[in-house]
C-alpha positions in Angstrom: -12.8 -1.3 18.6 -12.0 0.6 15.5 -8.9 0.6 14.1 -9.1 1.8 11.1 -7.4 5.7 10.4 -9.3 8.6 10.0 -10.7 10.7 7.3 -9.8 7.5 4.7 -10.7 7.1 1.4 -10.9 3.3 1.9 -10.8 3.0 5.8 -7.1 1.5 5.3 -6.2 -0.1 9.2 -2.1 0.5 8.1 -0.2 3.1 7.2 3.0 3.2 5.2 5.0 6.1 5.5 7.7 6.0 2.9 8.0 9.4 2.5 11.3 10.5 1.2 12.5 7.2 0.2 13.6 6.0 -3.2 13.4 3.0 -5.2 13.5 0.5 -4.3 12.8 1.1 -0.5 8.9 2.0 -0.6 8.6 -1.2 -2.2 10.6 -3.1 -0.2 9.2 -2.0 3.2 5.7 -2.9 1.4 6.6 -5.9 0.9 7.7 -6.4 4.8 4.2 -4.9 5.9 2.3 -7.0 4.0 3.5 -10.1 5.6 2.7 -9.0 8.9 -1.2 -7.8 8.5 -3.9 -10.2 7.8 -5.8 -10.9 4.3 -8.4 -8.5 3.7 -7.4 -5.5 5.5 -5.9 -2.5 3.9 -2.7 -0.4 4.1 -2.2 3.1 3.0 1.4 4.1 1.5 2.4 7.6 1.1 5.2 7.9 -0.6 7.4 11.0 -2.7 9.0 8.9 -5.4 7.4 9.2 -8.7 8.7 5.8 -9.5 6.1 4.2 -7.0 3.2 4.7 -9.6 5.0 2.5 -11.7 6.1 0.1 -9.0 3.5 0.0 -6.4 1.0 -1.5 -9.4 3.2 -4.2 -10.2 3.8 -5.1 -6.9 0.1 -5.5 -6.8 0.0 -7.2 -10.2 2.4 -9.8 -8.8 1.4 -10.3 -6.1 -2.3 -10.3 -6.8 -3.2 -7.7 -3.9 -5.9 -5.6 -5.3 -5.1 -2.0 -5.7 -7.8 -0.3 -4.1 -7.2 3.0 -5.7 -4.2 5.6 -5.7 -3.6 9.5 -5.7 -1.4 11.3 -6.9 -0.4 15.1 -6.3 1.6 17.8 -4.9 4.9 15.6 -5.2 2.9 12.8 -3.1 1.7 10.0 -4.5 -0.9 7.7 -2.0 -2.1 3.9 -2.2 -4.6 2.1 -0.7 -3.6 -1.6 -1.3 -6.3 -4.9 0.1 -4.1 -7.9 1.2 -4.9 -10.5 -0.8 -6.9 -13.8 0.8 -4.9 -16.8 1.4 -5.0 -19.1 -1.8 -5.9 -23.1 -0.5 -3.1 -25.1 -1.3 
């Protein structure tokens, strides 16, 4: 079965809508999302605040969740973020 979305620049399997939110909401309801998908697949946020290409990296950064790429354009501004793999403790 394929779950991943259609017509995706990095077949992300999750999509984040935060589309009309502002800082720091897109962020936060990352952060949720990410804790319920498993390492190694990828989400896709869409989001309309500008501040997200400043936010979105360092969440990445932080977190060390590879940022896969990111678009920007037309007031919309698109991630495609890799959960991260489990570090062994």
């Amino acid at each position: 079965m394929n779950n991943k979305l259609e017509n995706d620049r990095f077949e992300a399997m999750h999509l984040l809508d935060a589309q009309g939110l502002l800082c720091p909401e897109p962020v936060m309801l990352l952060h949720k999302k990410m804790r319920s998908i498993s390492a190694g697949e990828v989400i896709k946020v869409v989001a309309t605040d500008a501040s997200t290409e400043r936010d979105i990296p360092r969440f990445c950064e932080f977190l060390r969740h590879p940022l896969l790429g990111s678009e920007a354009g037309s007031g919309q501004y698109v991630y495609w973020i890799k959960k991260r793999e489990a570090t062994p403790t």
